[in-house]
C-alpha positions as CSV (number, residue, x, y, z in Angstrom):
1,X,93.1,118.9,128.7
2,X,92.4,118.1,125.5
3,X,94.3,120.3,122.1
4,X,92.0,122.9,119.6
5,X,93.1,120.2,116.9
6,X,91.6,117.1,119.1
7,X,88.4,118.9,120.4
8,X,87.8,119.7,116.4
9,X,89.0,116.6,115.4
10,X,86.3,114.8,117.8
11,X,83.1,117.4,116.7
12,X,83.8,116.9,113.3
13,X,83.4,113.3,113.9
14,X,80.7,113.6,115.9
15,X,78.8,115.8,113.5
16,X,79.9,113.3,110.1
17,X,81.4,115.9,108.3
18,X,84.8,114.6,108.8
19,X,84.1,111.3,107.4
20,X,81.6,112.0,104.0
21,X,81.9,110.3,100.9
22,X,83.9,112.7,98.9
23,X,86.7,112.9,102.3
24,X,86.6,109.0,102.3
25,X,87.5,108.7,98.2
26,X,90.0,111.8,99.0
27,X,91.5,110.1,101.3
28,X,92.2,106.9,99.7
29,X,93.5,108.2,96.5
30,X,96.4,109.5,98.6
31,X,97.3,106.0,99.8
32,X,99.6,103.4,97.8
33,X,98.0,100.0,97.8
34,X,99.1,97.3,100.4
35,X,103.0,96.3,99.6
36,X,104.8,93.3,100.5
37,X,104.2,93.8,104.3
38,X,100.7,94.6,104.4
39,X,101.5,98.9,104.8
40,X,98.9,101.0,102.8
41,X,101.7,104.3,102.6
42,X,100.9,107.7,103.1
43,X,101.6,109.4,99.9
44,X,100.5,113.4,100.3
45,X,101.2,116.0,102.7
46,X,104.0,114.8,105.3
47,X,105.5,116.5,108.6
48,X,108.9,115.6,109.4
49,X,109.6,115.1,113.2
50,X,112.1,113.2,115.4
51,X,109.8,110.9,115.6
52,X,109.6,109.8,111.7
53,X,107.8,111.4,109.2
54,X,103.8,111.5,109.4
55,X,101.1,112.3,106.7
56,X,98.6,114.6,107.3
57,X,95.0,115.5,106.4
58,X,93.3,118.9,106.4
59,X,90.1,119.5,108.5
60,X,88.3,121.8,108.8
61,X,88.0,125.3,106.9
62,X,85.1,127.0,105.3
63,X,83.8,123.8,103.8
64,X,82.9,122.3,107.2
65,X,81.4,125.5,108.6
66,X,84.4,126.1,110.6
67,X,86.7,129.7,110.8
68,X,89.6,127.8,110.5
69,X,91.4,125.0,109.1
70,X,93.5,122.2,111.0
71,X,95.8,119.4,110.2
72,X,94.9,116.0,111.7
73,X,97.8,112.8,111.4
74,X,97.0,110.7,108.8
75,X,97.3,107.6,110.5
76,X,95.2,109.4,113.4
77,X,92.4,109.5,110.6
78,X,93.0,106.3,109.5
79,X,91.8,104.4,112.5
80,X,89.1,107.0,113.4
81,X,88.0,106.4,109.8
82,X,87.9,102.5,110.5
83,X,88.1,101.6,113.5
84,X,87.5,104.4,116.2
85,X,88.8,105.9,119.1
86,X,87.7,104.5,122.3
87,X,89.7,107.1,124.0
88,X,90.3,110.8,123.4
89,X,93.4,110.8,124.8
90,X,94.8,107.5,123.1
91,X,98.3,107.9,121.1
92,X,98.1,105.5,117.9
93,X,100.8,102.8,117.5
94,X,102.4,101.5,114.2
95,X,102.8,98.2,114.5
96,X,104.4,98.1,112.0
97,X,107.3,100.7,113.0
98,X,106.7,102.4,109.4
99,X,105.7,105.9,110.5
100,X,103.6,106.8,107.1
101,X,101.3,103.4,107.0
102,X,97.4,104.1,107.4
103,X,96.7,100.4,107.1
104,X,94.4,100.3,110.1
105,X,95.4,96.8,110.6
106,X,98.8,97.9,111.5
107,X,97.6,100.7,114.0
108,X,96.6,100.1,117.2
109,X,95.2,102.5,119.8
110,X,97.6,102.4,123.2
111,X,98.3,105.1,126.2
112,X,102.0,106.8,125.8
113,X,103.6,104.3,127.9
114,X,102.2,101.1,125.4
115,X,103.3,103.4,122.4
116,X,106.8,103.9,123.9
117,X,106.9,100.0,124.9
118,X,107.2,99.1,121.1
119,X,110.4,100.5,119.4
120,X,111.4,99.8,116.3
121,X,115.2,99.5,117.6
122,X,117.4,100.5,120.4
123,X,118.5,103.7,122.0
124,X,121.6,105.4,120.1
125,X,124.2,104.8,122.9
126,X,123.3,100.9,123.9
127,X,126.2,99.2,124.3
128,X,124.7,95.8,124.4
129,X,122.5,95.0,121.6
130,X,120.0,94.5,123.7
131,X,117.2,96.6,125.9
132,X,118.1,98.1,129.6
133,X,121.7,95.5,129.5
134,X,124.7,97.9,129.4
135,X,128.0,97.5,130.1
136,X,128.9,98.4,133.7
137,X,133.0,99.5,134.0
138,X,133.0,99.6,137.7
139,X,132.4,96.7,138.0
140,X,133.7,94.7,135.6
141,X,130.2,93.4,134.2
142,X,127.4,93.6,132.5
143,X,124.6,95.2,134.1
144,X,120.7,95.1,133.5
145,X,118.1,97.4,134.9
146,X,114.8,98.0,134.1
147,X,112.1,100.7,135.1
148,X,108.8,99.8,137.3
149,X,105.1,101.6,136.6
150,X,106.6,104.8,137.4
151,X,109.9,105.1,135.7
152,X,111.6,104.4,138.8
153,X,115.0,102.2,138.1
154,X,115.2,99.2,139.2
155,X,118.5,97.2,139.1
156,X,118.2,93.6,137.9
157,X,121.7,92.3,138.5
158,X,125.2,92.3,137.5
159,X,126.1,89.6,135.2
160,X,129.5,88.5,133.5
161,X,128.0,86.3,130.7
162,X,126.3,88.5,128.2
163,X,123.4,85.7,127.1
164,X,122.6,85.3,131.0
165,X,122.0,89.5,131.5
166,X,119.8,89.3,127.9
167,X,117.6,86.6,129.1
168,X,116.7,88.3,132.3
169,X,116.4,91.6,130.4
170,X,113.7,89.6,128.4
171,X,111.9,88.0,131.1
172,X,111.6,91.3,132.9
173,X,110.6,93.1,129.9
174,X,108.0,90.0,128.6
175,X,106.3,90.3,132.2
176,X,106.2,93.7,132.2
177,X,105.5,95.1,129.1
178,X,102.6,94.4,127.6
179,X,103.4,96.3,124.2
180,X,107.0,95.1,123.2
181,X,106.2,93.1,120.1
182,X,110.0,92.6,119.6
183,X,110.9,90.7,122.8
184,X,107.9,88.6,122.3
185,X,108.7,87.2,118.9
């Protein structure tokens, strides 16, 4: 089931209207120039979540022939601007882990698992330094355990040397995952 915002966001592309001249020029005025790192930064309207903090672009309104007015995320209109979706229901990645870069060379269209798959760090309560290897008191160890297809846990091993429990963290995850840029570099 697809959101009001979507379903608009989709007609208007459909129709052109998003996407005229005067939106295009609009649209990059509000955009620094590429920095160090290659991120083209978002620099109007942003929406703070717990996610980070997104830019976003009005559609919509009067001027499109529409009752009323939406907000679409900027990086969302970035790579529909450039590259389009090939999926309505896609979730757009930052590649880059910077949460207000429209550089549509550092997006990348994935499902909500791929998205998830690339963090930009580890949960607040690891205890390792490293993904799914956490210290096990029971038993003395450290423990690793991943998660198949379906979220289901799946325990990997108890290990007492902390560089063994990583590396099998990393070949688990490497085969898995198709989306964890980290573990691959």
């Amino acid at each position: 089931m697809y959101s009001k915002q979507w379903f608009l966001f989709f007609l208007l592309k459909a129709e052109g209207i998003v996407f005229t001249e005067k939106r295009q020029k609009s649209f990059y005025e509000k955009v620094s120039l590429p920095d160090d790192n290659g991120c083209m930064i978002w620099l109007a309207s942003v929406s703070k979540t717990p996610w980070g903090a997104y830019g976003s672009v009005g559609v919509g309104g009067i001027r499109d022939g529409l009752d009323k007015r939406y907000s679409v995320k900027a990086h969302r209109y970035s790579y529909a601007l450039f590259i389009g979706f090939k999926n309505t229901d896609s979730y757009i990645d930052h590649i880059c882990h910077n949460t207000l870069c429209v550089a549509p060379l550092h997006l990348r269209e994935t499902t909500n698992s791929e998205n998830g798959q690339n963090r930009a760090g580890l949960v607040s309560n690891n205890s390792s330094g490293y993904p799914r290897v956490h210290w096990a008191k029971h038993a003395n160890k450290w423990r690793v355990v991943g998660k198949d297809k379906y979220g289901k846990s799946i325990h990997l091993g108890y290990f007492s040397d902390l560089d063994k429990a990583k590396k099998v963290s990393r070949e688990y995850g490497v085969n898995l995952y198709t989306h964890n840029d980290k573990e691959r570099e």
